[in-house]
BAPA-13642 format. One record per residue: x, y, z of N, C-alpha, C in turn. Coordinates in pm, whole numbers, plus 50000, padded with zeros to 5 digits. Example, Ala and Ser with C-alpha at 12.3 -4.5 7.8 and 13.67 -1.06 7.14 Angstrom:
% residues 2
513194943150780512304955050780513204967050780/512854977550708513674989450714512905000350787/
//
This chain:
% residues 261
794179316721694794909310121585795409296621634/795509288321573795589272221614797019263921495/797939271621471798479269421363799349254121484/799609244921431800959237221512801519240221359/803119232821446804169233921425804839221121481/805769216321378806629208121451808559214121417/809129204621443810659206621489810919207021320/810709200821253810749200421114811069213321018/809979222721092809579233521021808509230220926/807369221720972806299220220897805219228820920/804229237020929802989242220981801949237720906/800749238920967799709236520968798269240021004/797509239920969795909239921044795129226521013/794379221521074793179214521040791639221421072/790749215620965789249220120984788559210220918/787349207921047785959202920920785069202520954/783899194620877783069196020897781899187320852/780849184920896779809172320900778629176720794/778649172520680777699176020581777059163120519/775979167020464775159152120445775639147620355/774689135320286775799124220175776679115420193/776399104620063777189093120068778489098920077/779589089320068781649092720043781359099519883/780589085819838780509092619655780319102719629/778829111019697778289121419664779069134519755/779799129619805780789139619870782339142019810/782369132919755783729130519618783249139219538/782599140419483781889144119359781889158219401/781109168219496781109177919520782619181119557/783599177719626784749183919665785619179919567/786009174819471787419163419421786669163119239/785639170219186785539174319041785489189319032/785789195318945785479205818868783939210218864/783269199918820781999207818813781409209218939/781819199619050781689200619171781539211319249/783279214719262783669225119350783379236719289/783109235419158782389256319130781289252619169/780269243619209779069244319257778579252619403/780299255419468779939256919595781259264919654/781749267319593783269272819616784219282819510/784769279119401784949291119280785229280519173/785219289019079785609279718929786259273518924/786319262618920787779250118915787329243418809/788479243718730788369228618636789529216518687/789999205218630790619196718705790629189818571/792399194118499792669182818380793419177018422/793529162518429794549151318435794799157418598/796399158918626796449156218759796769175218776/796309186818699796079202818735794959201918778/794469211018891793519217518950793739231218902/793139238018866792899250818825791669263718847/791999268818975790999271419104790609289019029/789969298318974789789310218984789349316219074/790089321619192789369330119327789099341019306/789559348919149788529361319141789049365119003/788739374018948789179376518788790529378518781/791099367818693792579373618652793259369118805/792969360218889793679357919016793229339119025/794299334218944794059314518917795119309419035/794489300319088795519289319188795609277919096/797159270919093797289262819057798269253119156/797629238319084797759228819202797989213519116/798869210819167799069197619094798729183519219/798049176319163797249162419254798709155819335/798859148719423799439139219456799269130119541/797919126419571797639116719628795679118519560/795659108119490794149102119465793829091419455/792739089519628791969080919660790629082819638/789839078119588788899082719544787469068919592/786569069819723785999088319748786469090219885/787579089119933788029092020062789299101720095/790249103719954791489110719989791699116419890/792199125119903793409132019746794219147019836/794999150019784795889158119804796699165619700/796809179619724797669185719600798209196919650/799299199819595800159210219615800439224619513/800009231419586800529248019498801879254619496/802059258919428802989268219469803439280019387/802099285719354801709299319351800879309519439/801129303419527800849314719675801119324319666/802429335919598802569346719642804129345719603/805229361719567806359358419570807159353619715/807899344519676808849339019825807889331119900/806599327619847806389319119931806439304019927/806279293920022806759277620027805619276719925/805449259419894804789252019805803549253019959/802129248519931801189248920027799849237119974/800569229420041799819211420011798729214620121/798019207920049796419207320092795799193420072/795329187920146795319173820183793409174020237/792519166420183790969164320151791339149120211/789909149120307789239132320345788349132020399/787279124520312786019121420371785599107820423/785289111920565784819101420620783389092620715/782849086820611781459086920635781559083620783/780039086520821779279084920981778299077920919/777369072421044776449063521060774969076021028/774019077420931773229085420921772479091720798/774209083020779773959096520606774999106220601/775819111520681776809121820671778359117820664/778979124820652780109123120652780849136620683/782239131120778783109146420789784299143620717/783969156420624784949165220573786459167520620/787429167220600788329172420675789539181020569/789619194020622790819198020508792299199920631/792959197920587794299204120599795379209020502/795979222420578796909232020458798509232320562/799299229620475800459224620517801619231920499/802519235420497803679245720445804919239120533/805979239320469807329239520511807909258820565/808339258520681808819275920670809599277220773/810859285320777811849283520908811289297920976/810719305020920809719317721011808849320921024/808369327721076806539327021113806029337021022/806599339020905806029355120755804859347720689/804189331820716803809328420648802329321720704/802339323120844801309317620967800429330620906/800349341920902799049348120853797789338620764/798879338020634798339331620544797339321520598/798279315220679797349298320709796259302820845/796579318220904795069313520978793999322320905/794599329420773793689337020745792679324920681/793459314220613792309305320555791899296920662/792349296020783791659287020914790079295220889/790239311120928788839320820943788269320320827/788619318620733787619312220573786639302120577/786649293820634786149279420620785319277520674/784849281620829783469282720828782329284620743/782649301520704781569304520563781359298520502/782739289020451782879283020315781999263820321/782219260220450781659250320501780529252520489/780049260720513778269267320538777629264820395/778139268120266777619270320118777989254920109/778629247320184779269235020086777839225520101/777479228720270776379222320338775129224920249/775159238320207773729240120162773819237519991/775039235819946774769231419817774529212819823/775419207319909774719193019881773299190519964/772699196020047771439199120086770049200020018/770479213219941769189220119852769529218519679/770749219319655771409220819520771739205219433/772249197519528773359185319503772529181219345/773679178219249773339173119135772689184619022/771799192919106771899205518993772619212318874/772549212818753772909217918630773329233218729/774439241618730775479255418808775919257818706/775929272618750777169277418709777599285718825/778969296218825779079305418973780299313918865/779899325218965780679334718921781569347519072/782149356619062782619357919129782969376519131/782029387519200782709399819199783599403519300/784769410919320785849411819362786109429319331/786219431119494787169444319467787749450919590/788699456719556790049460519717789989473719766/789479470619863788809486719941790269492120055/790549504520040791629508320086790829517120211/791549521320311790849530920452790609523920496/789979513620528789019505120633789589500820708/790789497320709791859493020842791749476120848/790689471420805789959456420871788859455220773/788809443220806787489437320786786249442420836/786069444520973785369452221067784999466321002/786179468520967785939489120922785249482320745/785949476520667784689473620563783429467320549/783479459620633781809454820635780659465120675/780669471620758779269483720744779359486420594/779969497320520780099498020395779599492820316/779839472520341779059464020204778029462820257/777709462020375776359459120432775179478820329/775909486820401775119499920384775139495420226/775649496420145775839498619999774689484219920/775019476020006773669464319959772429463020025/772699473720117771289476420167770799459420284/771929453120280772049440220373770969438520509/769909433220528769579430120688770689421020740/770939415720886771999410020895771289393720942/769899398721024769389384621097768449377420994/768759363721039768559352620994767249350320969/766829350820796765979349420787764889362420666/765409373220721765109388320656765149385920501/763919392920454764059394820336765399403120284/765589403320119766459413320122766309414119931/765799426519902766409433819745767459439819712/768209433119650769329441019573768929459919573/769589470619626769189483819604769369488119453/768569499619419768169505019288770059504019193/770089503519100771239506919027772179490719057/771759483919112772489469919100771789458919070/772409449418923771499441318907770609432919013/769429428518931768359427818977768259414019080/768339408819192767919400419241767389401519390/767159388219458766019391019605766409375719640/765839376519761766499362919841766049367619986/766999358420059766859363020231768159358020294/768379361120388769589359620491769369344220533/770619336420497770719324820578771569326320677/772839331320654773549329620759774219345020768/774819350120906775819361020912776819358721021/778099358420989779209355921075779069362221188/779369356621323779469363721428780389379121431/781519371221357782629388321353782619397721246/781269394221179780479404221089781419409520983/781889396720900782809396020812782379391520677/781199383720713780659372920603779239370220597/778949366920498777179367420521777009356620431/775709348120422775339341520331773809340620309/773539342120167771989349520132771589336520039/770369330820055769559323219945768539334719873/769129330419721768669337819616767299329019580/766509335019532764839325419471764499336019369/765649346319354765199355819174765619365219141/766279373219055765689363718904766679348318891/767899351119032768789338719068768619330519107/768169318019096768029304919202769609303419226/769499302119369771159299219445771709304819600/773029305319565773129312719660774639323619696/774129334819732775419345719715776199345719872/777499343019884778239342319986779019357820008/779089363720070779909376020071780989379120217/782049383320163783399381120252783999395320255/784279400220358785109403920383786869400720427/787719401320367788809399820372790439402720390/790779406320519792099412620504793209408920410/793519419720392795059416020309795889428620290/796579425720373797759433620442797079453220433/797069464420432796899473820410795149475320332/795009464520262794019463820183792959454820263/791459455620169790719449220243789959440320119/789689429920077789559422719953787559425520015/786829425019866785029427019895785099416319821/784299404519857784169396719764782759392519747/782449393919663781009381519621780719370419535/780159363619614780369344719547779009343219504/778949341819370777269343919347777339323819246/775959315119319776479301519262774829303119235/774499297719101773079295919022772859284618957/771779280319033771429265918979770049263718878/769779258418818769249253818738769579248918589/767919248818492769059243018348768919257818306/769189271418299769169277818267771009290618333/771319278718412772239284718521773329293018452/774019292218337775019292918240774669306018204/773459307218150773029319318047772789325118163/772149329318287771839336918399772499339018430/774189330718498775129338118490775749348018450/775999342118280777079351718197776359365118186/774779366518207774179380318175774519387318276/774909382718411774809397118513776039393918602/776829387518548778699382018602779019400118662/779279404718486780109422518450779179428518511/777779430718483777239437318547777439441318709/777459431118809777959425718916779279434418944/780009430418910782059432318937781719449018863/781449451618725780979469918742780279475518883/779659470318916778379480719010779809476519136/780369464219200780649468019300782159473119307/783019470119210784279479219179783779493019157/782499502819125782679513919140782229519219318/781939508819351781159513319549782599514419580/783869502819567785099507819641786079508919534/785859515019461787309521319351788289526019437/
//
């Protein structure tokens, strides 16, 4: 965990990361609405609200306070949780010589005790994965007609992350190495793809879809406190992306809310 701290009572993390694209075309993916559901969860962005959906019936809200545009912006929540601080989050991209540019996020909190450092390294261990889909949507995706959707469900026993991942792996019938084909198993809607990526601490996986989904499905394992959050990030590109979605969203969130009811 890498949280600083100063005398203040400020905390913190920083992370980032080197993905291709102009500042513009990197504005555009992180700092719009249609952007960031391209590669991350539903956000719309009216006037100076951000309005983030991380899973059904579970909205972050965030009001702007700093927009530079295509190098800075910053905004603050403070619907984290009961009792918890406001949690400013601060975006800057800064081109390299090549074609790329790094990314940089930082998440910030005011707190006179440490009840709240979970939080911030649980999203430090997020961001890899999440870096990984951002890379391959301005890569293979960038500018594509999306939509994304999101199944979600809270598996109790598992102790960890560790103790739920066999489970999503067995239940999706998952290969883990890079590269492996992989079919959705019988009784869950229909799609196929292959393994791009799988976390070293076998928490997270990321699969390119080629049917009936063009895209790509991110899947997380997630602590939270007693509970263990299953998540799947399913993002579909084309001009057909909207209607492919909305047909197999429920379908999706049914089949895997009944694996961990």
């Amino acid at each position: 965990m890498s949280i600083k701290k100063d005398e203040s009572g400020k905390r913190w993390i920083e992370v980032e990361t080197e993905v291709p694209g102009t500042p513009e075309e990197v504005w555009q993916a992180i700092a719009t609405g249609e952007g960031i559901s391209s590669w991350f969860v539903p956000t719309k962005i009216e006037g100076d609200t951000i309005v983030s959906q991380f899973a059904p019936g579970m909205d972050g809200v965030a009001k702007v306070t700093v927009w530079d545009p295509p190098n800075h912006f910053a905004a603050t929540s403070e619907n984290m949780g009961p009792g918890a601080p406001p949690m400013a989050t601060e975006w800057t991209v800064q081109a390299k010589a090549g074609g790329t540019c790094i990314v940089r996020v930082v998440h910030s909190l005011f707190a006179s005790t440490d009840d709240w450092d979970g939080q911030l390294s649980g999203m430090e261990n997020g961001w890899p994965a999440i870096f990984r889909v951002l890379r391959l949507y301005l890569t293979e995706f960038k500018g594509q007609p999306s939509a994304s959707f999101q199944a979600v469900a809270m598996a109790t026993g598992y102790g960890s992350e560790a103790g739920a991942w066999p489970r999503i792996t067995e239940a999706l019938g998952l290969p883990s190495e890079a590269g492996a084909k992989w079919t959705a198993p019988a009784g869950a809607p229909p799609i196929k793809g292959h393994v791009h990526w799988t976390a070293p601490g076998a928490n997270a996986q990321i699969m390119m879809l080629d049917g009936p989904l063009s895209g790509m499905l991110m899947l997380q394992a997630c602590g939270m406190g007693e509970q263990v959050m299953v998540f799947m990030g399913f993002f579909v590109f084309g001009q057909d992306a909207k209607d492919v979605a909305d047909s197999v969203a429920g379908p999706w969130q049914d089949w895997l809310q009944q694996r961990f009811a």
